[in-house]
N, C-alpha and C positions, 0 to 999 in steps of 0.2 A: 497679743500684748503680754509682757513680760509684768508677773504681780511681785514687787519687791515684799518681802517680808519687814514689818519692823517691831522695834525691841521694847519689851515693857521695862515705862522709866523706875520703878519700883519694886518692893519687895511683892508687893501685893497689886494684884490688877483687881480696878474697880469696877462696877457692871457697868455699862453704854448708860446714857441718861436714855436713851431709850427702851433697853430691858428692863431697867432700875424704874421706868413710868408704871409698870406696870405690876407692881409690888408694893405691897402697904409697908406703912410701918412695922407693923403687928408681923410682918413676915421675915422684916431683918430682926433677925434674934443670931446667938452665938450658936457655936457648931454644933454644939450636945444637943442643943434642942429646935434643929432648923428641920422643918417639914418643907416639903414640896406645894406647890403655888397653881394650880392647877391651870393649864393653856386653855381658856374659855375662847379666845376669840383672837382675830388674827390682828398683829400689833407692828406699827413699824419698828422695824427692826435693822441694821447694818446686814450686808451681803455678807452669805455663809462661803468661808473659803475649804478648801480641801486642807486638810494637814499635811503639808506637806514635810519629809523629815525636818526635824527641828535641827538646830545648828551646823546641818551640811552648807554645803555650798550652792547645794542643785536650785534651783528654781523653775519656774512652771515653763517647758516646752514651749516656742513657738511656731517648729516646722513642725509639717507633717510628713519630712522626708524620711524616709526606712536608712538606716545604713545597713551594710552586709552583716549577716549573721553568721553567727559560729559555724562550724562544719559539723553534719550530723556523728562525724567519728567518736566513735569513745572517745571520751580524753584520758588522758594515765594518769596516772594518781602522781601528784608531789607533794614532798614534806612540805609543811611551813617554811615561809624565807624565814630566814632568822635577821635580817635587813627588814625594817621594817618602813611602810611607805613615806615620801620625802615630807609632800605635802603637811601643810601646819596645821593642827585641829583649832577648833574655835577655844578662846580662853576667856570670851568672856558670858555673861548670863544668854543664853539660846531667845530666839526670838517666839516672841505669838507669832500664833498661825493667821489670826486673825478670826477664827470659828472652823469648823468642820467637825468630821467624822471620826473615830479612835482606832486604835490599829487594834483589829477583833481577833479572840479565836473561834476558829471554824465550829467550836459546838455554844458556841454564845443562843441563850431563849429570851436576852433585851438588849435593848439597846441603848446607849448615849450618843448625843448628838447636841452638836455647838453653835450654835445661832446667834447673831448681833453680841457677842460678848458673854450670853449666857447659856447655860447648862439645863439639857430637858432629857429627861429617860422614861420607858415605857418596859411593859411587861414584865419578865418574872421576880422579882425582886426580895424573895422568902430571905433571902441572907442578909439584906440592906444593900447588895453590889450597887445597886446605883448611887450609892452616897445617902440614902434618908431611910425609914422607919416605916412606908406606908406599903400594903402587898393585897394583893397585887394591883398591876400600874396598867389601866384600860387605857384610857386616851394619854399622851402625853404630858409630864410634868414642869415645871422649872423644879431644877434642883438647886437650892439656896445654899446647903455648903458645901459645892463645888465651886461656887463663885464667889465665896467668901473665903475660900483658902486660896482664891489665886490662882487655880487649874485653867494650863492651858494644851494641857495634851495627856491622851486617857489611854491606857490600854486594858479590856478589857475581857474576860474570862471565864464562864461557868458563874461561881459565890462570887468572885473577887473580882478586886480591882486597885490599877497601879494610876497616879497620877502625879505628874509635873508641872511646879508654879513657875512663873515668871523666874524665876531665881532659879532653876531649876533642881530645886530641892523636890524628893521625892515623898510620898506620899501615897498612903493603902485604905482599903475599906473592903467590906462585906466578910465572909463567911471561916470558921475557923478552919487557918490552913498557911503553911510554913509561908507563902508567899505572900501572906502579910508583912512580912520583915521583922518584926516583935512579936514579943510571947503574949501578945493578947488572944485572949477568945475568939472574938471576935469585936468588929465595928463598926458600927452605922455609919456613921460621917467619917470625914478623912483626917486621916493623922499621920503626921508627920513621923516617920521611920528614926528613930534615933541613933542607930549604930552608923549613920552615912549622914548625919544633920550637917557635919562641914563638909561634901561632897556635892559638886553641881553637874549634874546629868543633863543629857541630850537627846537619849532615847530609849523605849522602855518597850516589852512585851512581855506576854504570859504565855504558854505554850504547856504539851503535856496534853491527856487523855482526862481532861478535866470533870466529864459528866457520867466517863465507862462504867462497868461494873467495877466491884470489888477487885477484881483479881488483876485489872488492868488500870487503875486509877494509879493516875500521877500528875501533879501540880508543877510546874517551875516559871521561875521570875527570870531577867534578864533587865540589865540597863547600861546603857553606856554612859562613862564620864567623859567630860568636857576635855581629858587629855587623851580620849580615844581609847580605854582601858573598858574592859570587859568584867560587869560583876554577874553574879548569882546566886540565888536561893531558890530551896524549895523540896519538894518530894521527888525524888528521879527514880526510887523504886515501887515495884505494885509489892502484889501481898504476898507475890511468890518469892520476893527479893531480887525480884530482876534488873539491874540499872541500864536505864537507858543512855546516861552520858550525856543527857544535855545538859547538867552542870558544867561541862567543860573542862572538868578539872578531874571527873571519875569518881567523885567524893560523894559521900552519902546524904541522907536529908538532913536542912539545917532553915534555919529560921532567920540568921541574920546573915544580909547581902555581903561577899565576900569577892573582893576580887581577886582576878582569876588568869587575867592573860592580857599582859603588857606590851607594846609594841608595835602591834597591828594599827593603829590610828583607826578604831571603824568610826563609821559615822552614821549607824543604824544598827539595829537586829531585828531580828523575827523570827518566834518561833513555832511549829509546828507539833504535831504528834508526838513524834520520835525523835524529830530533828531541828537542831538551829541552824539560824544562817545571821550572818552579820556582813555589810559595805564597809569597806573600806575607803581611807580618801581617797584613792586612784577609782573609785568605782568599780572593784574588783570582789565577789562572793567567795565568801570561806562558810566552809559548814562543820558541823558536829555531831552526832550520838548516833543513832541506828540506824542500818538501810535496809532496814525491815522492807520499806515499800517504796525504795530507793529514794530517800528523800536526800541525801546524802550527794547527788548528785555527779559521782566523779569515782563511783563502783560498782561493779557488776555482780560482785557478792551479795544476796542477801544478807548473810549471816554477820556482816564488818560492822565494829562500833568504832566510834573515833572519839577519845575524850580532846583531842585538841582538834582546834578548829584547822582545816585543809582547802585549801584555793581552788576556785573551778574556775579553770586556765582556759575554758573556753569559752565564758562569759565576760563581757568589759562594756563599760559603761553602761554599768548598773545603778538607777537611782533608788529602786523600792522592790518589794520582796514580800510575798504574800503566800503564805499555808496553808492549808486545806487537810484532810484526815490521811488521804492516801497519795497527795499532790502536793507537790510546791512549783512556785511560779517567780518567775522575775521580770523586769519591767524596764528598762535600757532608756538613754535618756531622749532617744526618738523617736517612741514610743513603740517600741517593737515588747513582745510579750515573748518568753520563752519558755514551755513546760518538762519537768519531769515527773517520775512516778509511775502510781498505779493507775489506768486507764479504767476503773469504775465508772459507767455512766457516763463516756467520754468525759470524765473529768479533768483529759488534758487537755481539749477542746482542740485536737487533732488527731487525724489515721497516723500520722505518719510514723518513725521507730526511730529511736536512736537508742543503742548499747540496749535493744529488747531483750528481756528476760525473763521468760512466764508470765507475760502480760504488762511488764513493766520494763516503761522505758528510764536507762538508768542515766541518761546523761541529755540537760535540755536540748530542747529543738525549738524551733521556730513553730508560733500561732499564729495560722495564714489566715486569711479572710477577715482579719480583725483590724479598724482602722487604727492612727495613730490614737494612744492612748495617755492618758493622762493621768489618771488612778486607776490601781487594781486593790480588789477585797475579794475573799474565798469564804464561802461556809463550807458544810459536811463536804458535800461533792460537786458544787456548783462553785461559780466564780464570775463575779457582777466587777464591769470595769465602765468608765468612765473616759471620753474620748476628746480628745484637743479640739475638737468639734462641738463637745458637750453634748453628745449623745452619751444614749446607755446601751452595752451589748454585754450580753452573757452569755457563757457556755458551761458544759457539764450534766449535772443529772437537773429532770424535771418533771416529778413525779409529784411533786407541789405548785408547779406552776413558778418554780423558781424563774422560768427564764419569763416571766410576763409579757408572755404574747399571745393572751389568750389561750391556752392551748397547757395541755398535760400529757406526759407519755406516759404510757402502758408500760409497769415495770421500773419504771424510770429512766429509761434511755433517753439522753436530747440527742441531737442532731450530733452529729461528727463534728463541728467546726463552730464556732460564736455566729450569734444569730443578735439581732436587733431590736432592743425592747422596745415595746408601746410607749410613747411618751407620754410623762401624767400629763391629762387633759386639765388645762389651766394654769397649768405649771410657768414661774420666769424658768430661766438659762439656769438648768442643773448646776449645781459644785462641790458634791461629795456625794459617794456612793457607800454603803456600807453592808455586808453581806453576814446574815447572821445563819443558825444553824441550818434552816432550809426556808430563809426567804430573805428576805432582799428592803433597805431602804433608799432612797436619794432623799436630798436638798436641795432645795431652789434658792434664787440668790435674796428671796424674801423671808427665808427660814423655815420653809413651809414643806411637811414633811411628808412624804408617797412610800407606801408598803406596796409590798407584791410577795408570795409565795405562801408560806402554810401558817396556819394559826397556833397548831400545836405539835406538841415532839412527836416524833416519827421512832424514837428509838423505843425499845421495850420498855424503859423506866415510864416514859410518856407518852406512850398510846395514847387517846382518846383524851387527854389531858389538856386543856384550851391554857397555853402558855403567854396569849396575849401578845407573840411577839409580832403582831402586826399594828396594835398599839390601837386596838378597838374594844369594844364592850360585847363582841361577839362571843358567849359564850360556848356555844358546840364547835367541834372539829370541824375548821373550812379552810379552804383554800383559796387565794384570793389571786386573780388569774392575770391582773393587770396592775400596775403602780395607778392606787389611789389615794385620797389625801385618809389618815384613819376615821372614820363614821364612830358612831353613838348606835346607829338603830343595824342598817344594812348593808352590805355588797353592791349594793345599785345588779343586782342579776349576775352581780360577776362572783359567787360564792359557790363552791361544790364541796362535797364531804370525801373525804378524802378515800380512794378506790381500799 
């Protein structure tokens, strides 16, 4: 069954009278001073949807037919058409999703997630990225001014965070860093960006090496406007001055969103490590900045940056686009999955090679074994997708128990190809998955929310460091081996300390 999307009548979308039951007075307060609401007990609520991209055209799959995929052959490289696609972008305000999950980056330690109309986050939260002031976030929260500004689609990143109201005016919060969009410090609650206040957006990510050390940190913003025009902010170089190019323009760090490249008509971005990628309205990927780890998709040089974005002539009917630290992935409109990159941990969630290059394949290929699919999400090196079926299958690395099937590999190697997660026991009909640094949430269509993979960071910053992002009160390092709803006390046996 086909889920039409529809449009919020307003500048401001108001909460469900059913999330809004469940909130005092005392808790609608203005934005400066709105705290989080704490989820005590399970509330009816409206069916959580997937976000699906906001003002494309695409809507949710209903076959589960394959069509034929690209040919494993490198593709050659071509410039930008300078013709840009026929198709008419949306002109007017972008529609709600209806609820779901935000478009993550791969080192995210919390998460946000959209239920019956309203806004709840869990785990790390020292910057404020989830929109409020309390840290850290054990069980889940509502968060009061996300739904009082009208947020209906969140991208989220490391401190920060980007979000779109109904009007599709844009909007930041958490931690000091150029992809706030303003010269603010920082800030708790969301505030509206003022160098783009008459500009209406359609889609939004954060991308960059957001958690790395010193010598490799970099932050960048991305959003598309409503005429299909591509903006940017943010920090593109580390400390060495190295630019990566995902400004798209080759220009240095800046603070206020600046567009950048006209004529394309996308109707998405995403971006990654090193690299962006943006849809088009024919459904066509263009990408950008480093092929470090060939995310770039359409060169066999390691060493190529590209400040403008370039077509990969082998991908079509493309609806969504998901990154990972050494991987990108794309996602076709019947639901076929195609990977490139660096093959850490099977993180392309297949043997096979296309344009192979010291372990990295530089041009996608086909994800066999995997059914039709209906959303994809990436953390570090794993990648949790969501199936026309409403199952859940993941592949990549599983050394936290990312892929929740009981089970942890040695090292962290998964399986060569996607494997079939445990379905949370109790669970309605899955409808968004969301994948964060190395573990894993879904949504059921009563809002009700299942973790699986590790508790705390795995990188050297956060060793031994309980980051909460399974959105429990489990203080020591565990791993949590199967999607469960988050506990107060324990694992129900399913908890191990990470090898």
């Amino acid at each position: 069954m086909r889920e039409k999307l529809t449009r919020l009548p307003g500048a401001r979308r108001r909460l469900s009278r059913h999330a809004a039951a469940g909130i005092t007075v005392a808790a609608v307060v203005a934005l400066g001073a709105a705290l989080p609401v704490a989820l005590t007990a399970a509330e009816p609520i409206d069916n959580a949807y997937v976000n699906w991209p906001v003002g494309s055209d695409y809507e949710r799959p209903n076959s589960g037919d394959f069509t034929p995929g690209p040919t494993t052959a490198p593709p050659t490289t071509t410039p930008p058409t300078t013709t840009p696609p026929t198709t008419t972008p949306p002109t007017t305000a972008p529609p709600t999703t209806g609820g779901g999950v935000p478009v993550s980056n791969f080192e995210n330690r919390f998460g946000l997630y959209r239920a019956g109309g309203s806004w709840y986050g869990y785990g790390m939260n020292l910057a404020s990225q989830q929109g409020h002031g309390t840290n850290p976030v054990t069980n889940p929260v509502v968060v009061q001014a996300l739904n009082q500004a009208g947020i209906v689609e969140v991208a989220i990143a490391g401190s920060n965070a980007l979000g779109l109201d109904g009007n599709g005016k844009l909007w930041s919060w958490g931690g000091v860093s150029p992809v706030l969009g303003t010269n603010a410090t920082n800030t708790q609650v969301p505030t509206l960006i003022p160098a783009v206040s008459n500009v209406s957006f359609t889609s939004i990510s954060l991308g960059g090496m957001v958690n790395n050390a010193a010598t490799s940190h970099t932050a960048i913003a991305a959003a598309i406007d409503t005429n299909g025009d591509l903006w940017t902010w943010g920090k593109p170089t580390d400390s060495r001055n190295v630019n990566n190019y995902m400004l798209a323009d080759g220009g240095a760090a800046r603070s206020v969103p600046t567009k950048v490249r006209s004529g394309y008509k996308f109707t998405r971005v995403v971006l990654g490590a090193e690299a962006g990628a943006a849809i088009d309205a024919n459904k066509k990927v263009w990408t950008w900045g480093k092929n470090t780890w060939g995310g770039l998709g359409n060169t066999s040089d390691p060493l190529a940056t590209r400040a403008a974005p370039q077509m990969l002539t082998t991908l079509s009917n493309v609806v969504d686009l998901s990154f990972s630290h050494y991987t990108s992935h794309a996602l076709d409109e019947s639901g076929v999955v195609y990977s490139w990159g660096k093959n850490t941990h099977s993180a392309l969630g297949t043997s096979a090679t296309c344009g192979l290059v010291d372990g990295i394949n530089t041009c996608p290929i086909k994800v066999a074994g995997l059914p039709a699919v209906a959303q994809i999400s990436s953390g570090f090196e794993h990648t949790v997708t969501l199936t026309k079926a409403g199952e859940i299958w993941s592949f990549g690395g599983n050394e936290n128990g990312e892929h929740g099937t009981n089970s942890e590999a040695s090292g962290g190697n998964g399986p060569s190809g996607p494997v079939r997660t445990t379905s949370p026991s109790g669970a309605a009909a899955i409808t968004g998955v969301l994948a964060l640094y190395a573990g894993s949430l879904a949504i059921d269509a009563n809002g009700t929310p299942y973790t699986w993979g590790s508790n705390t960071g795995t990188s050297q910053a956060l060793v031994g460091q309980n980051s909460s992002q399974l959105g429990n009160k489990i203080t020591q390092a565990c791993n949590q081996l199967i999607p469960q709803k988050p506990q107060d006390q324990t694992f129900n046996g399913n908890c191990k300390t990470p090898k």
